[in-house]
TORMAR-911213 format. One record per residue (C-alpha): x, y, z; residue in three letters. Coordinates in pm, whole numbers, plus 32768, in hexadecimal, padded with zeros to 4 digits. Example, Ala and Ser with C-alpha at 12.3 -4.5 7.8 and 13.67 -1.06 7.14 Angstrom:
BEGIN
84CE7E3E830CALA/85577F9682CASER/
# end
This chain:
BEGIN
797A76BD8963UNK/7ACB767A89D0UNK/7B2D754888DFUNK/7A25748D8812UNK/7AF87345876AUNK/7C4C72D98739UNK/7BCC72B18597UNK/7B79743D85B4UNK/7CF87461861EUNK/7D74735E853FUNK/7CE074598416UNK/7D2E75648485UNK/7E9775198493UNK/7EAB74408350UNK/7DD17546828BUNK/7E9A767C831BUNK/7FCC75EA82E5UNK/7F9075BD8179UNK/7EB676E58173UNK/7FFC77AB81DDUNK/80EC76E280F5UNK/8003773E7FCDUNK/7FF778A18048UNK/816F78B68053UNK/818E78167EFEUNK/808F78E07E52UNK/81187A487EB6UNK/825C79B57E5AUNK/822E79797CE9UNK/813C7ACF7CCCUNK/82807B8B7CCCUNK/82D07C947DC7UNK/81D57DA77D72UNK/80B87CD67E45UNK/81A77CE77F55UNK/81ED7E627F06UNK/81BE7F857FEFUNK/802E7FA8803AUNK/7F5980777F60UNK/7DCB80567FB2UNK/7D9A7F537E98UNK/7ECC7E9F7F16UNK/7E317EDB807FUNK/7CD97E0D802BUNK/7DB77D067FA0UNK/7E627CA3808FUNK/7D217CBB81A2UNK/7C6F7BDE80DEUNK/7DAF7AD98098UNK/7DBB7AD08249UNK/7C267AC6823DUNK/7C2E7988815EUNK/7D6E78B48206UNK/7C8A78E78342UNK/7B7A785C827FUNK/7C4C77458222UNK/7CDA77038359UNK/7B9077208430UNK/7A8676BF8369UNK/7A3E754782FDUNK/793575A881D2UNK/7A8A765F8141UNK/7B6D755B809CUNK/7CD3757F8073UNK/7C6875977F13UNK/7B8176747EF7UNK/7C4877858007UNK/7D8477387F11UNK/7CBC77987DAEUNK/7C3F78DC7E58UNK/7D6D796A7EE9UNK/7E0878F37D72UNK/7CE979D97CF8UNK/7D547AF57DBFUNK/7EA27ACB7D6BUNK/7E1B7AC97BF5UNK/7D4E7BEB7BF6UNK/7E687CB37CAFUNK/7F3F7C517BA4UNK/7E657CB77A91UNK/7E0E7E1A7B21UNK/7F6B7E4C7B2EUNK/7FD67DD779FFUNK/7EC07EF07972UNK/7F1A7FFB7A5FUNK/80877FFE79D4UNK/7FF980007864UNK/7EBC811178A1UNK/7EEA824B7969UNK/7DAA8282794BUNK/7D38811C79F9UNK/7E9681567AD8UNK/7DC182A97B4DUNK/7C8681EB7BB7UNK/7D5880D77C90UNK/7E6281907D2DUNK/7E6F82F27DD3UNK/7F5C83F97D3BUNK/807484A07E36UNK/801F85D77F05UNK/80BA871F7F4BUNK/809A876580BCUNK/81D2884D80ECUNK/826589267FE2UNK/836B8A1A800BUNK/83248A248197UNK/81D88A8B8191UNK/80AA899181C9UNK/7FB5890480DDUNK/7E81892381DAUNK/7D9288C180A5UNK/7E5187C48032UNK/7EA6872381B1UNK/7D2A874E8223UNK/7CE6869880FCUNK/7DCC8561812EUNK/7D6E859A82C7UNK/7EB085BF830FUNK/7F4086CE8446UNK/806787D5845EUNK/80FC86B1854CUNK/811D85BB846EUNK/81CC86988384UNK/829987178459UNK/82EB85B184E3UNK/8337853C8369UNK/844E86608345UNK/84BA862084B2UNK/84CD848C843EUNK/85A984FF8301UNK/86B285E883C1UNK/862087358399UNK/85EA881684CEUNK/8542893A8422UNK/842189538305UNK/84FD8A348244UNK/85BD89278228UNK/84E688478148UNK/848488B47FD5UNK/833C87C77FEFUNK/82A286B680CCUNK/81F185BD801CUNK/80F284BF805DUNK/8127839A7F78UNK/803082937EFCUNK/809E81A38021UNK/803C82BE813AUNK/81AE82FA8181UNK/8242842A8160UNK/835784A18078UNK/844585A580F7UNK/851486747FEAUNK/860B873B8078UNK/860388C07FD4UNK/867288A17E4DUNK/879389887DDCUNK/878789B57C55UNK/86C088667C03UNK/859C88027B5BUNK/84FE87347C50UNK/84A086587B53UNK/843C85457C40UNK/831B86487CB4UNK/823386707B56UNK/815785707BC4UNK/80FA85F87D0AUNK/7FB086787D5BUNK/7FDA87F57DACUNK/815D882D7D30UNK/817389517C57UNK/81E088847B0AUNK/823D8A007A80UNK/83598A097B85UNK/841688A87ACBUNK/8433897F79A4UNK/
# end
């Protein structure tokens, strides 16, 4: 069907428009961590804020109401695991993925990078990205919560404190 009614239109653009505007709104006053850098949990969030503003905007049985209070839930509930995950390791553990060591001391992690499905390219492409030409060059490649990789350049005489909480770093090295 190519167009079905000029009222079909007529809600789609009033209801999207204030769809959007209460979209806008409501990430604004969750504060910038629902707006952070995608983990998985942060990932479904946001697929399901786009899958109900289409629902909004497309669907007549979905009042501006209704579309508003659920993506308000979301926003909710993202809040509130949050909020726990900064106060419970233990709950931070089951909703976010720790750090891990795919390059240490230029040798690969093979168990660690089959794991994550991640290839010698992409590593190599993360140190090339961050100004290194040779392996040797990096003390570790990481691959952080987000999926992006962190580079650290080789460590002379430090603790690499910033590396305990990564899967795979030898913690007896920070000592």
């Amino acid at each position: 069907m190519l167009f079905n009614s000029w009222d079909a239109l007529q809600h789609t653009l009033l209801v999207g428009t204030l769809g959007y505007i209460a979209v806008i709104f409501l990430m604004r006053i969750s504060g910038k961590r629902t707006l952070s850098k995608w983990n998985s949990f942060d990932f479904i969030i946001t697929i399901a804020f786009g899958s109900l503003l289409a629902s909004l905007m497309l669907s007549k049985d979905t009042s501006l109401a209704q579309g508003v209070l659920a993506i308000g839930m979301l926003v909710l509930f993202q809040f509130i695991i949050t909020w726990i995950s900064v106060r419970s390791n233990i709950f931070q553990g089951w909703v976010k993925a720790e750090p891990t060591l795919l390059l240490f001391q230029g040798e690969f992690q093979h168990h660690a990078m089959r794991h994550q499905r991640v290839t010698e390219g992409e590593v190599l492409a993360a140190l090339r990205t961050n100004g290194l030409a040779e392996i040797e060059q990096a003390e570790a490649v990481i691959l952080e919560t987000d999926g992006s990789f962190s580079v650290i350049k080789k460590l002379k005489d430090s603790s690499a404190s910033a590396l305990l909480d990564v899967k795979g770093y030898p913690k007896q090295q920070t000592a």
